[in-house]
N, C-alpha and C positions, 0 to 999 in steps of 0.2 A: 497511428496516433497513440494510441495505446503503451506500445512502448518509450513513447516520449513523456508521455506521463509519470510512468512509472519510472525513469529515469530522472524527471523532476522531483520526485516525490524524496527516490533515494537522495538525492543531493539536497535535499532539503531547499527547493526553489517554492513549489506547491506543496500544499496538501490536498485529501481526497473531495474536501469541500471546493473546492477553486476547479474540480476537474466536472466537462460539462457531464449533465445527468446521462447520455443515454451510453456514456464509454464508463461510469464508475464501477458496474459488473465486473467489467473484464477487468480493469485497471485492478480493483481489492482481489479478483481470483490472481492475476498475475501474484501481484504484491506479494499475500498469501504464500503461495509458493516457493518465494524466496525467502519468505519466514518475515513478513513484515506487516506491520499494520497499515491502515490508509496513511497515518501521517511519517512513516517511514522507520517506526521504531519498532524493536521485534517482539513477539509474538512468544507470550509464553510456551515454554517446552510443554507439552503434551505431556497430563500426568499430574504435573508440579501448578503451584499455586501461583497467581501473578504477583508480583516485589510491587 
C-alpha cells in the first residue's frame, strides 16, 4: 500500500494528508528518498536555501 501512495502522491491524485495515519511514516521516508515532499513536490537540495 505504501507504494501506491506514493505513486498517488507523485501523480498528483493524493497528498500526504488524505494518506491513512498509521502508513504516513513510511509513505514521507519513501517520498523523501526520491527527493520529494508529502505533497509531491521536491525537496530543497541539501545546503541551499528553499525558493
Amino acid at each position: 500500500m505504501v507504494a501506491i501512495y506514493v505513486a498517488l502522491i507523485i501523480y498528483g491524485r493524493r497528498t500526504i494528508d488524505t494518506v491513512p495515519r498509521h502508513l504516513r511514516d513510511a509513505v514521507l521516508a519513501d517520498l523523501k528518498a526520491l527527493g520529494l515532499d508529502g505533497y509531491g513536490k521536491a525537496l530543497p537540495a541539501e545546503g541551499k536555501p528553499a525558493e
